[in-house]
C-alpha positions in Angstrom: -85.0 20.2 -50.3 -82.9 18.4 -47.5 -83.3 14.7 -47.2 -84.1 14.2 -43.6 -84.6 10.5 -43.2 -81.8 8.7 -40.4 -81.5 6.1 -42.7 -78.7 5.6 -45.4 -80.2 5.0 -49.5 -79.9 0.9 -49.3 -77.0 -0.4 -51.7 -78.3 -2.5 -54.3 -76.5 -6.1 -54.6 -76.5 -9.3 -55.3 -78.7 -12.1 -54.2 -76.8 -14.0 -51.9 -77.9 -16.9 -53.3 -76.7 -16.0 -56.8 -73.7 -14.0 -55.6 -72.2 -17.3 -53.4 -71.5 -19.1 -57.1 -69.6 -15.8 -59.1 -67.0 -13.9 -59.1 -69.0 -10.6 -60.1 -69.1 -7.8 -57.6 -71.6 -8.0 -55.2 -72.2 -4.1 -54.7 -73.9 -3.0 -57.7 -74.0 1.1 -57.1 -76.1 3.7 -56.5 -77.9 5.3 -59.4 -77.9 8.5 -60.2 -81.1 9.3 -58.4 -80.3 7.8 -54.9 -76.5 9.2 -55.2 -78.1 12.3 -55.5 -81.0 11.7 -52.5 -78.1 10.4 -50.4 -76.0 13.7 -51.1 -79.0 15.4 -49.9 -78.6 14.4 -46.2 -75.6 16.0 -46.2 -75.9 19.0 -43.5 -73.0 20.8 -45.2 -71.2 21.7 -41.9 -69.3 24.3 -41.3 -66.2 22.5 -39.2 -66.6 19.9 -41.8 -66.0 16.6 -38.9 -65.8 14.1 -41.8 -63.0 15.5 -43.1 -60.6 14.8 -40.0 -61.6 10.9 -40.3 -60.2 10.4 -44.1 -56.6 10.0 -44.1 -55.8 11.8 -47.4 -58.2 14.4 -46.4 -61.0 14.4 -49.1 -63.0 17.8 -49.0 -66.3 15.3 -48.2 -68.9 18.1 -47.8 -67.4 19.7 -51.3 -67.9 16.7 -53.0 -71.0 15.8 -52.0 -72.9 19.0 -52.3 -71.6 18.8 -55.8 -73.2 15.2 -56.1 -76.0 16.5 -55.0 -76.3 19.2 -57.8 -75.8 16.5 -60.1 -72.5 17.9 -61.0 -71.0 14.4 -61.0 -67.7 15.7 -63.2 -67.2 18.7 -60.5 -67.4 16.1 -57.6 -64.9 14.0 -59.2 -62.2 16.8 -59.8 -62.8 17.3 -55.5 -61.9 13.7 -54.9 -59.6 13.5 -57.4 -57.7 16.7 -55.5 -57.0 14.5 -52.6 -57.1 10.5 -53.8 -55.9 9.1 -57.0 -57.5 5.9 -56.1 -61.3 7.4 -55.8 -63.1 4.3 -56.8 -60.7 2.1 -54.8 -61.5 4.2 -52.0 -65.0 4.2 -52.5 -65.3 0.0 -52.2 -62.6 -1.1 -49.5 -61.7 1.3 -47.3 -63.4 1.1 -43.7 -65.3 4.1 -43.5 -67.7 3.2 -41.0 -64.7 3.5 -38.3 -63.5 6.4 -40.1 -65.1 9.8 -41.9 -68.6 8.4 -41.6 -68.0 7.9 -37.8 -67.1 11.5 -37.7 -71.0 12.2 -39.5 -73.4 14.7 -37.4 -76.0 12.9 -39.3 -74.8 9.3 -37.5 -75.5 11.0 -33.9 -79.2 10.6 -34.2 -79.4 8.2 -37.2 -76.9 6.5 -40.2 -74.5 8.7 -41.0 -74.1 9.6 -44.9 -73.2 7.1 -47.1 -69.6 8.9 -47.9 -67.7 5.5 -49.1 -70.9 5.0 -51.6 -71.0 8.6 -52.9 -67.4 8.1 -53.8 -67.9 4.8 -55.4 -70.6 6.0 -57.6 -68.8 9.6 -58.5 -65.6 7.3 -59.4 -68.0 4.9 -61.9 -69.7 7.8 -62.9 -66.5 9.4 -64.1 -65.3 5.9 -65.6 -68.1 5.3 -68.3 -68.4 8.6 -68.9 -64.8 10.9 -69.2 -62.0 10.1 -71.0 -58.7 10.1 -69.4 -56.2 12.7 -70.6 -52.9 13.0 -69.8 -52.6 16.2 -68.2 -50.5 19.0 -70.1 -50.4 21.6 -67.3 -48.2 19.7 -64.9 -44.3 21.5 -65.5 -41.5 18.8 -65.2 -38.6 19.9 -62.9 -36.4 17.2 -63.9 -36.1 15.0 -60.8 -36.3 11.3 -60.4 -38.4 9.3 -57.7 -38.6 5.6 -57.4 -41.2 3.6 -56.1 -41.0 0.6 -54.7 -44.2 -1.5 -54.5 -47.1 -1.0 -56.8 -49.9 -1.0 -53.9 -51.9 1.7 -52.4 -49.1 3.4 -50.7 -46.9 3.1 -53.9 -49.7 4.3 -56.4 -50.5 7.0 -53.8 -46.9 8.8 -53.7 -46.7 8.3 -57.2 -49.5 9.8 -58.2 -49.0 12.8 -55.7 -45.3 13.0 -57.0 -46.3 13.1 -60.9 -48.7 16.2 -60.2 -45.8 17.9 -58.5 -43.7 17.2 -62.0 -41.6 14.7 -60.9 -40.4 11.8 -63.4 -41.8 9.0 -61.2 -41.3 5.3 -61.6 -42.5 2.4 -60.1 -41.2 -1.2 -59.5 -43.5 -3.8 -58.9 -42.0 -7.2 -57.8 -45.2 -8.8 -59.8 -46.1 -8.9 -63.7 -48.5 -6.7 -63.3 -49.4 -3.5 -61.2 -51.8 -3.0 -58.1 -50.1 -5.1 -55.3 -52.4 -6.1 -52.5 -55.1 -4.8 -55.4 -54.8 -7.7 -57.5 -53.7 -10.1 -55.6 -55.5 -9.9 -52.0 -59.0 -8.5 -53.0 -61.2 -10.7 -54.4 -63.1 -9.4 -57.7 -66.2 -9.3 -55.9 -65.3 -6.9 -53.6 -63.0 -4.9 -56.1 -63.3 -6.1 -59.6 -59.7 -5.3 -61.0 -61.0 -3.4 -64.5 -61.5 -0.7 -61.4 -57.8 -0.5 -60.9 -56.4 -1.1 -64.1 -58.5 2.2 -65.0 -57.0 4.1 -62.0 -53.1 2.8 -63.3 -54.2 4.1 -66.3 -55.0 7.4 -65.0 -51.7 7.1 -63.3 -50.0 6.3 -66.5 -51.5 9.4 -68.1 -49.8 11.3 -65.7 -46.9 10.1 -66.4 -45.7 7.8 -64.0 -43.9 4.9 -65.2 -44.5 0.8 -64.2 -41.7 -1.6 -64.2 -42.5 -5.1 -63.7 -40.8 -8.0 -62.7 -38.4 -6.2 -60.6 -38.2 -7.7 -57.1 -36.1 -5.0 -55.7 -33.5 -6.7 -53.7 -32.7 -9.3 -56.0 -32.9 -7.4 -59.6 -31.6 -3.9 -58.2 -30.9 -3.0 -54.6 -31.9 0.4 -53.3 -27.9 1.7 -53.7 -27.9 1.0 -57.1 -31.3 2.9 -57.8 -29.8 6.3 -56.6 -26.6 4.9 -59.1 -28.9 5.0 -61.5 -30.4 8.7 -61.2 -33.1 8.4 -58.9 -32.8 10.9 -56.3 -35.5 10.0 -53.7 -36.9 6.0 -52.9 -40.4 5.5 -51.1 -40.6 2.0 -50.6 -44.4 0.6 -50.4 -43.5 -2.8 -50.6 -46.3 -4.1 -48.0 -46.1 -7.0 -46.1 -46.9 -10.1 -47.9 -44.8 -12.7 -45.9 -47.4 -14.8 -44.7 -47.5 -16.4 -40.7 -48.6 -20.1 -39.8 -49.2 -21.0 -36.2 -46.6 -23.2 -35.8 -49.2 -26.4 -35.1 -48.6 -29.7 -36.0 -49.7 -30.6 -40.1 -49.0 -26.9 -41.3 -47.2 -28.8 -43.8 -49.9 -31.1 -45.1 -51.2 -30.6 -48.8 -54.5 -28.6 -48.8 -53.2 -26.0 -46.6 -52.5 -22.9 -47.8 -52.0 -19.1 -46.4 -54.4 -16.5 -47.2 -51.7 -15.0 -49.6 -51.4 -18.2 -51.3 -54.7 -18.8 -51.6 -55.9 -15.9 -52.7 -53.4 -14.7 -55.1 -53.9 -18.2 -57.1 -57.4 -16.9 -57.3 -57.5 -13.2 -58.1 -54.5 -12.9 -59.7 -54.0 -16.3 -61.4 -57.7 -16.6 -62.0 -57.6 -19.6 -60.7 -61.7 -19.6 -60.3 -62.5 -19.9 -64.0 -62.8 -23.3 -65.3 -59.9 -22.9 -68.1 -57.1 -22.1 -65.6 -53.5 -22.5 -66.1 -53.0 -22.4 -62.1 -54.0 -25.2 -60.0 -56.0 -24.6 -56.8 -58.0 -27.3 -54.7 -61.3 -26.9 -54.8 -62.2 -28.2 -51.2 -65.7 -29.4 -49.6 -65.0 -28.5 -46.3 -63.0 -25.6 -46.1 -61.5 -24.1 -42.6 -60.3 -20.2 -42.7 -58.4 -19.6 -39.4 -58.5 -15.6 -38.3 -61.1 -12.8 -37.9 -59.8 -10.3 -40.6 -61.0 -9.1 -44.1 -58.3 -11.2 -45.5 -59.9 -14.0 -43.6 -63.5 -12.9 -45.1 -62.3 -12.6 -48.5 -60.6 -16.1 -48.0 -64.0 -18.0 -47.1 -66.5 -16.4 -49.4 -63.6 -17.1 -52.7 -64.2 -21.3 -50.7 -67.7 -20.9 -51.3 -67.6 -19.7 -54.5 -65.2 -22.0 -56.2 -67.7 -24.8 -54.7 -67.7 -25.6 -51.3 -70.3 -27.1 -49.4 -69.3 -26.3 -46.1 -66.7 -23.2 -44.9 -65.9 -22.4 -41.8 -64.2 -19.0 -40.1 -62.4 -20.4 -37.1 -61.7 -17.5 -34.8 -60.5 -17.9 -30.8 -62.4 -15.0 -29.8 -66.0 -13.9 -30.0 -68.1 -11.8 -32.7 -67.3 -8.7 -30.8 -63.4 -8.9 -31.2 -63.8 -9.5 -34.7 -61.7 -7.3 -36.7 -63.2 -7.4 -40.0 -65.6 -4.9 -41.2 -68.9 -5.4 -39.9 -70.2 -4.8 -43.7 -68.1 -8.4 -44.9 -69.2 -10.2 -41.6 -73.0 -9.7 -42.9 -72.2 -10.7 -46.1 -70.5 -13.5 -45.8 -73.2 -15.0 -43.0 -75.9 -13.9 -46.3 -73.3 -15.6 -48.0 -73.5 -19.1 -46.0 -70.4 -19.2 -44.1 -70.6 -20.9 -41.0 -68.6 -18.7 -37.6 -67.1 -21.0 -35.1 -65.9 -18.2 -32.9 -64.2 -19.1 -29.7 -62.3 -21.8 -31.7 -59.4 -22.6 -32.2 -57.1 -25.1 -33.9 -54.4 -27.7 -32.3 -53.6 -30.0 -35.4 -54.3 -30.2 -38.7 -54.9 -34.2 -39.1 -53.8 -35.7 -42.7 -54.4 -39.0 -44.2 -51.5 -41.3 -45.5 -51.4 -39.2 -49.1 -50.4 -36.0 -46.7 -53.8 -34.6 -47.6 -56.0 -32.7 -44.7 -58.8 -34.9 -43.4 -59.6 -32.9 -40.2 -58.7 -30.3 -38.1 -58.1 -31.0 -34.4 -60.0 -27.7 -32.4 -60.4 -26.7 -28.7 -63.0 -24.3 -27.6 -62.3 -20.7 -25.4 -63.8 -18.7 -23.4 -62.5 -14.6 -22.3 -60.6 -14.0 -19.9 -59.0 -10.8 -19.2 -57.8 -7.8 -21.6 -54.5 -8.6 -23.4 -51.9 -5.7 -24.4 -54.3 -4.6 -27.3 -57.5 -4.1 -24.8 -59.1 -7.2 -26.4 -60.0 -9.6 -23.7 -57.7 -12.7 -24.1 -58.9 -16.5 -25.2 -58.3 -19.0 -22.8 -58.6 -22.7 -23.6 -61.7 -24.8 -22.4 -59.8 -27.8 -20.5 -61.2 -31.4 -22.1 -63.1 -29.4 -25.4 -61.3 -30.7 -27.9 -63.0 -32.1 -31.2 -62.3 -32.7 -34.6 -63.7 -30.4 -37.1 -64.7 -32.3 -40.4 -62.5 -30.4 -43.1 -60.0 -31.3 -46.3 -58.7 -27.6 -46.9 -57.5 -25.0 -44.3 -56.5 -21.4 -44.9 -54.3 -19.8 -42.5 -55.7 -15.9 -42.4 -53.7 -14.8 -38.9 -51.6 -11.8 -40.1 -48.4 -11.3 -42.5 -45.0 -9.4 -42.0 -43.0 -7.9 -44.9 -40.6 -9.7 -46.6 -36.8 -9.6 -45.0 -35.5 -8.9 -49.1 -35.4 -5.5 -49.0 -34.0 -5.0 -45.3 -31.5 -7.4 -45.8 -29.6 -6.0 -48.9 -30.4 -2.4 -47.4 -27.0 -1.2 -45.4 -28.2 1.2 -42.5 -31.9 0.8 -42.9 -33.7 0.5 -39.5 -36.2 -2.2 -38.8 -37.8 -3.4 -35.7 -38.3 -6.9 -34.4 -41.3 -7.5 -36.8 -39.1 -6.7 -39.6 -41.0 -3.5 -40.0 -39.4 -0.1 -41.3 -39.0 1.7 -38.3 -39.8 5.6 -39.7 -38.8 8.9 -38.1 -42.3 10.5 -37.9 -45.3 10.8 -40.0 -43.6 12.2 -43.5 -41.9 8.2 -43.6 -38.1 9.0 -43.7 -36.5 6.3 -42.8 -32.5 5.9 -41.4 -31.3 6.2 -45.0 -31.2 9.8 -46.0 -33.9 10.3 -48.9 -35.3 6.9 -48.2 -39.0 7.4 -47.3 -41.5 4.4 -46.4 -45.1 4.3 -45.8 -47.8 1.1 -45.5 -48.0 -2.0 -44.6 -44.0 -2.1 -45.3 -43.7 0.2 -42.1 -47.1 -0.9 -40.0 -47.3 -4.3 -40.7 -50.6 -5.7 -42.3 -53.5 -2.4 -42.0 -55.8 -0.5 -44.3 -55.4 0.3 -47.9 -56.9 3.8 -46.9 -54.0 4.0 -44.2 -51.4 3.1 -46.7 -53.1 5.6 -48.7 -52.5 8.1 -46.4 -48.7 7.3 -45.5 -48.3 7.3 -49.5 -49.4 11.1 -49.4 -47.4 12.1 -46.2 -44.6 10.8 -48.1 -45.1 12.5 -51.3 -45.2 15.8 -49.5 -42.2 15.4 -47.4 -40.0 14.0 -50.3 -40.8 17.3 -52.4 -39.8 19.1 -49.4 -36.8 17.4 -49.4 -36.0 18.0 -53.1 -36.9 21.0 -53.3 -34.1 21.9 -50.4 -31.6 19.5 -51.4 
């Protein structure tokens, strides 16, 4: 029987009380019964909408009429098809503004819950297959590097080494995931998740070489010296931006990358850390993103009384996803929107005692559409804070660009790329992600990780 009700199956997760003081994943999946009622909703249709609204083009209604058969393994192998990062995927990619906005269901009620019928076939596939490295795949011989162990990188790689290419990856990092293990916090994507899908990777064959910061331990040039006879570089953008205010340089302020690397990467949150981190009162985050989300609930949780998100326009403009807004007000963090900061005021040890703010107000649509802030003449105040996270945006780093002879870039210091497939100005270069688009999705870099795959076969195969 169809499920006709207009309302998604509830996710189960975390009191927000509890979840506020851990690091575990606040999400705690569907169960096999409401996977398979929330499958049921599913309409099946013919023109299949939700489809056009995934970048890497998951067969949804395949996958889902297979979840809700109970033929968990069978759904998995559709995903799988299209993703190699399913239960990635299935907790951080924004689906509400992609294939579930495309839902017939979501005309006259919720949409399916696509993103949690992913996450659950991906766990479901996780406790109970084993990975096997797959025998079928025919080697042709020819080498691809990757630079940049993110979504993008992982992505071509993945799409490269079912294709039979000898694939390997360079990650600037000791280990492998990029934005993965450093940016996401592990209670929004606990990092056994993608050590299990490098794994996966691995057992395809594709190979992971740390601690190679390409541009400093090999350049691009010497990578085709050395056999390789395609590059997609993935490298992301993790050169973080400060707004250029007065007492940027004051001890207790850090960027978001900063911050959040010592903390998801250097497990800075457990109590026998190596790496030092501040563990602030009164925390500020400046910006409106995920990144800035992420930022404020990892305050709270290593033991702040008070954070703040400090953003110069209103709720409305917000760009984070409406799903980490909700839980980080659940969570206790406090929105000053149409705020935004002057100064950051420090005491004579150079440590942040305050933050200097002025209040906004919209006025007209900037180049974006977004209505622009304006500044409140004689609102200023001081906002009571000793730790300030600056969460406004990053750009990739110049390393790459700058030891690169004839590779295009644009005044960003983005990759500037012929068209979709990611070829660059070097002949079998090929770029994709946050490298080429500046700070985006992981399900976007996902997407320009597959385009490239495709078109560097093509090349290959007609070289």
């Amino acid at each position: 029987m169809p499920n006709m009700s207009p309302k998604k199956n509830e996710m189960p997760v975390q009191d927000p009380n509890v979840r506020n003081k851990n690091f575990d994943e606040v999400a705690l999946g569907y169960t096999k019964e409401q996977a398979m009622d929330e499958a049921k909703r599913c309409l099946n249709c013919k023109h299949k909408p939700c489809v056009s609204g995934c970048p890497v083009q998951i067969d949804i209604p395949t996958f889902i009429s297979k979840v809700a058969d109970g033929d968990f393994e069978g759904a998995y192998d559709v995903i799988y098809a299209s993703s190699s990062l399913p239960a990635v995927c299935g907790r951080v990619c924004p689906q509400e503004t992609q294939c579930e906005s495309k839902c017939v269901r979501g005309i006259k009620g919720e949409p399916v819950a696509i993103g949690r019928l992913e996450r659950f076939v991906a766990d479901y596939h996780m406790k109970n297959a084993a990975n096997k490295a797959n025998a079928d795949i025919q080697k042709n011989g020819k080498k691809v590097a990757i630079i940049g162990s993110g979504p993008a990188g992982l992505t071509c790689a993945g799409d490269l080494a079912k294709l039979g290419y000898d694939v390997t990856i360079f990650e600037a990092l000791h280990v492998a995931g990029g934005v993965l293990v450093y940016g996401i916090p592990e209670f929004r994507l606990p990092k056994d998740i993608v050590r299990n899908e490098i794994e996966n990777l691995k057992n395809l064959g594709v190979e992971f070489v740390t601690n190679a910061v390409v541009g400093r331990t090999m350049t691009i040039d010497e990578l085709f010296e050395m056999g390789f006879e395609s590059v997609f570089i993935g490298s992301g953008a993790g050169l973080p931006r400060f707004m250029k205010i007065p007492g940027e340089n004051l001890n207790g302020v850090y960027s978001a990358n900063e911050f959040l690397t010592r903390i998801n990467l250097m497990k800075a949150y457990k109590e026998d850390s190596q790496t030092p981190i501040l563990r602030a009162k009164k925390v500020a985050v400046v910006g409106g993103g995920n990144v800035a989300m992420d930022a404020a609930r990892c305050a709270k949780r290593l033991g702040a009384d008070e954070t703040y998100i400090v953003y110069r326009r209103s709720m409305d403009e917000m760009p984070a996803r409406r799903e980490e807004v909700e839980h980080a007000e659940e969570e206790g963090i406090i929105f000053l929107t149409l705020n935004n900061p002057v100064e950051i005021l420090g005491n004579d040890d150079m440590f942040v005692k305050g933050m200097k703010c002025v209040k906004m107000e919209l006025g007209e649509p900037d180049e974006s559409g977004r209505r622009s802030p304006v500044e409140i003449e004689g609102s200023e105040y001081i906002l009571d804070v000793d730790a300030v996270v600056m969460s406004i945006g990053t750009s990739p780093n110049p390393l790459i660009r700058s030891t690169t002879e004839g590779l295009e870039t644009d005044r960003r210091g983005c990759i500037v790329t012929r068209d979709e497939s990611g070829l660059t100005s070097r002949e079998g270069v090929y770029a994709g992600g946050d490298a080429v688009t500046g700070a985006a999705t992981v399900i976007l870099a996902m997407g320009a990780g597959k385009n490239a795959a495709k078109a560097i076969d093509e090349y290959l195969k007609n070289k």
